[in-house]
N, C-alpha and C positions, 0 to 999 in steps of 0.2 A: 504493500500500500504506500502509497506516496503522499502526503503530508502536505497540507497548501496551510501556510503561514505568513500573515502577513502582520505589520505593526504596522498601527494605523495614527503613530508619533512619534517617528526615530530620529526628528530633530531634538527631543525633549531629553536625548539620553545621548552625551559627546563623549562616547567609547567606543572600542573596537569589539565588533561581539566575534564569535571564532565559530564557526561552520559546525551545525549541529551533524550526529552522527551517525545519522539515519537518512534513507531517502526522500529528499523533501523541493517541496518548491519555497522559496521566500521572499514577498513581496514588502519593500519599506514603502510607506508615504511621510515625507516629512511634518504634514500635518491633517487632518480629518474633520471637514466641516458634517453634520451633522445630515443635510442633503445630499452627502459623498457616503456615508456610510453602508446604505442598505448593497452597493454597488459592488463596494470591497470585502465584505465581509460573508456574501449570498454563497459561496462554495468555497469559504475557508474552513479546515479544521481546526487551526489554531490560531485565535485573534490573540495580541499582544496588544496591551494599552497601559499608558501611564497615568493621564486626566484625561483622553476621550472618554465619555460618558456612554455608557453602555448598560439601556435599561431593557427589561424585558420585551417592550413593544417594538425595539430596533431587532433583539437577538432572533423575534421570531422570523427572522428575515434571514438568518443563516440558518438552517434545517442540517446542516455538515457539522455545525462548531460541536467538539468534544473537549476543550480546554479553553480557556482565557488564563493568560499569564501575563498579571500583574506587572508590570517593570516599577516598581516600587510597592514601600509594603501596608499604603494607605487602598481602599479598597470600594471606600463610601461612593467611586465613579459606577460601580459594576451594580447589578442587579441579583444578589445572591440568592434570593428568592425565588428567584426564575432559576437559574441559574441551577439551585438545587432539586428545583420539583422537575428540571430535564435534565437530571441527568448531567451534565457542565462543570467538570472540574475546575476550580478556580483556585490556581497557584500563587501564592507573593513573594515577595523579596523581604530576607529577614536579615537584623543585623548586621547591615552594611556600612551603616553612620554611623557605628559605634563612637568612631573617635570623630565624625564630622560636626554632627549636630552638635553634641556636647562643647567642643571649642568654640564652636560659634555662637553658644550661647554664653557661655564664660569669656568672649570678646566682645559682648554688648555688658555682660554686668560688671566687668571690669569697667569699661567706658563710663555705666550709668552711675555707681558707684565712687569713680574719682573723677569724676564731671568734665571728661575729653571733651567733649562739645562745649561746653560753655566756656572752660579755659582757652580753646580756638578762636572761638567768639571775642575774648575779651582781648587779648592779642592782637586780633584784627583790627578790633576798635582802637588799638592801640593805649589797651588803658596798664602794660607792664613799660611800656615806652617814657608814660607821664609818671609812674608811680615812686615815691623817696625813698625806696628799699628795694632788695635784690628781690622778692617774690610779692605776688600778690594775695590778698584772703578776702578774694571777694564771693567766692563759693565754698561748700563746705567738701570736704573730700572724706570718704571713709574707707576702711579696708574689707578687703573679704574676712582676713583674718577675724578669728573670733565670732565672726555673723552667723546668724541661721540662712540655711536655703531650706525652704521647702518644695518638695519634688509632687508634682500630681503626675502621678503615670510609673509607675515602678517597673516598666518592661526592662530591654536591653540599650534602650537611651539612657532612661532612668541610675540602671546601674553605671552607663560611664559619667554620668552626672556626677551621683555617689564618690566615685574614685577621683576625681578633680576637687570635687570639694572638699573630700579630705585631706587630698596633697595642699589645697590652700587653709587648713587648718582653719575649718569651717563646720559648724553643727549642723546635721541632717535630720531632719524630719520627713519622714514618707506619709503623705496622704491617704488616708480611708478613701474609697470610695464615697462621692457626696450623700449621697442617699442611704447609708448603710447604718441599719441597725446596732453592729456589732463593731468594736474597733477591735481587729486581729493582733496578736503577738508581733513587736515590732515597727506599727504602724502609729498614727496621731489622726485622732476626730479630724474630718478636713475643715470645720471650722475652724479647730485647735490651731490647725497649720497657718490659716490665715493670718492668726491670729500675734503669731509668736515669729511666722518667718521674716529675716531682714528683706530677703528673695524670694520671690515663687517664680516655680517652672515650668511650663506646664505641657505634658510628656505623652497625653491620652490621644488616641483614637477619636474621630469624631464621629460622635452615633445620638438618637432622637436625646438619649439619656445626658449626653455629657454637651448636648448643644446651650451655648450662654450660660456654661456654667459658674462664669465669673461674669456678674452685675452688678447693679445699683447695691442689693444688698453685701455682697460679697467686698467691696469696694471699701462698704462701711465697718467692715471688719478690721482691713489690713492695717496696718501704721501709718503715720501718714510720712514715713522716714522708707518707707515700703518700694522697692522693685516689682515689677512683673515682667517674665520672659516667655513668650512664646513663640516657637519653632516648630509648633505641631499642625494646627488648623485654625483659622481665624474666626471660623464659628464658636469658638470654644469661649468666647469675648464678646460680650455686647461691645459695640464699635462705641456705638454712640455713647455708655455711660463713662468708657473707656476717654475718648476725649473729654469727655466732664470731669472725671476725677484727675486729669494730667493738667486740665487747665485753672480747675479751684485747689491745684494742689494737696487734694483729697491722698493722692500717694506720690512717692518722690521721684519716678520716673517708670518708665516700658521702652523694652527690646521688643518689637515684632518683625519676626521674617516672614509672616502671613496675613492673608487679609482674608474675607468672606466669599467675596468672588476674584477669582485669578485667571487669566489679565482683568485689573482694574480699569478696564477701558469705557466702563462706564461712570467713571470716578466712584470716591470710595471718602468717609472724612476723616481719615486717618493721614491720605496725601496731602492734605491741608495742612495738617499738625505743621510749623514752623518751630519746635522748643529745641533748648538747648538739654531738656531731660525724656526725648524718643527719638527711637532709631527705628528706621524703619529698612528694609532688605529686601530685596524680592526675590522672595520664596528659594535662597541659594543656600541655606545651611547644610543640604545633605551632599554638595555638587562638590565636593571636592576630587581632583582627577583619581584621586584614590581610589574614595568610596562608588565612584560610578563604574570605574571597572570591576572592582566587586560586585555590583548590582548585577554588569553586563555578565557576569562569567556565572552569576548565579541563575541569569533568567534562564540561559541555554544547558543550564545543569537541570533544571524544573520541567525543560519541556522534554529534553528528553531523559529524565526521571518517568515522565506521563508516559510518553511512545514505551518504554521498555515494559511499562504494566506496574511501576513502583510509584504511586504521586510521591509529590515531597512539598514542604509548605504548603499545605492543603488548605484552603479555608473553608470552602463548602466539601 
């Protein structure tokens, strides 16, 4: 049997993949408008996708598909549902940012932390130029050392989280699950986290459960001396309470490398933000040439893991 695969967003992934090993046909599209789809995917068996969106009312348009594999190991694009009631093995990508995510997020709360942006700013304004001493104190700077970070999301980001934090000789708190009756061995109330962290991180999956899980009320928890980092999904933020609390000062700054919808090309009010206390990214923390060739070498490990009769990162 011969194998029709095609990815249907191979500009999203800048790595070399290496020729699966089995007989197959393989189709790249650089990108996949939603009108293009039914076309490319009608006599594939193996769609590959990153963020083309692939719900049940598109797949029923490929009658052939026996896999979708993932090239990343967020999922919320695919239609699992469908997906499992036919039958659709649906593979991801695990563990490949281990060391990306994590530095890039430990390069925003360094920043936000000893206030990069604002001492840029002040510079520029040239207010060390006018000043009667060799430094200025016109921001407050603090260290990691010492601080709490708290971590929402305890996968395998989570734990390279964990390992940086403690090489900067930093307390860890791990988050319950929001909704959770029971606080496990380990873990802290995730209000507690809120509540105590200098940092939060936020490391989950975005699913109906953990959408806007940090809000107005959530906001009203934190310190107002407080960080928020996130590198996961930008639904996981009210946007909007998010610029309220960065503008009244409600907490003392946000790293995001995501927004709600990606491309913002409908604008978004987080691009507005001007402060010297958010960074904003797009959506590049797990792209390091590292970690993509890891991805790459794992997707072709996944697919044909499936052809040989073995899945492997199984979701459905």
């Amino acid at each position: 049997m011969t194998h029709k695969i095609v990815f249907l967003d191979r500009k999203s992934l800048i790595a070399s993949l290496r020729t699966p090993s089995f007989v197959h046909e393989w189709i790249d599209y650089d990108q996949t408008q939603a009108s293009e789809m039914a076309e490319r995917i009608h006599d594939a068996s193996v769609i590959i996708s990153n963020k083309v969106k692939l719900p049940g009312e598109m797949l029923t348009q490929a009658p052939n598909v026996k896999m979708i594999a993932a090239a990343a190991t967020g999922t919320d694009n695919i239609d699992l549902a469908y997906c499992k009631a036919n039958g659709i093995i649906v593979s991801n990508i695990r563990n490949y940012a281990v060391h990306a995510v994590p530095e890039h997020a430990f390069m925003m709360m360094l920043a936000l932390r000893r206030n990069l942006l604002g001492w840029q700013q002040d510079v520029r304004a040239g207010l060390w130029q006018q000043a009667d001493q060799f430094c200025l104190f016109t921001r407050p700077v603090n260290d990691l050392f010492g601080s709490t970070l708290g971590l929402v999301g305890y996968g395998s980001l989570g734990h390279g989280m964990q390992k940086l934090a403690e090489a900067f000789g930093m307390r860890v708190l791990i988050a319950e699950h929001k909704q959770a009756t029971e606080t496990r061995e380990g873990y802290t109330a995730f209000d507690g986290v809120l509540c105590e962290a200098d940092v939060i991180s936020l490391h989950t999956p975005l699913t109906p459960e953990t959408r806007h899980m940090i809000a107005a009320r959530e906001f009203g928890l934190m310190k107002s001396t407080a960080i928020l980092i996130n590198t996961a999904r930008g639904n996981l933020v009210d946007e909007v309470t998010l610029v309220e609390a960065l503008k009244s000062q409600r907490i003392a700054g946000a790293g995001f490398d995501v927004l709600s919808v990606e491309p913002p090309n409908a604008g978004n009010p987080l691009l507005d933000l001007d402060l010297p206390n958010f960074i904003l990214t797009p959506h590049v923390s797990w792209s390091s040439r590292e970690a993509m060739q890891f991805l790459a070498d794992q997707l072709v490990d996944n697919i044909e893991a499936f052809v040989a009769g073995r899945p492997s990162n199984v979701v459905t």
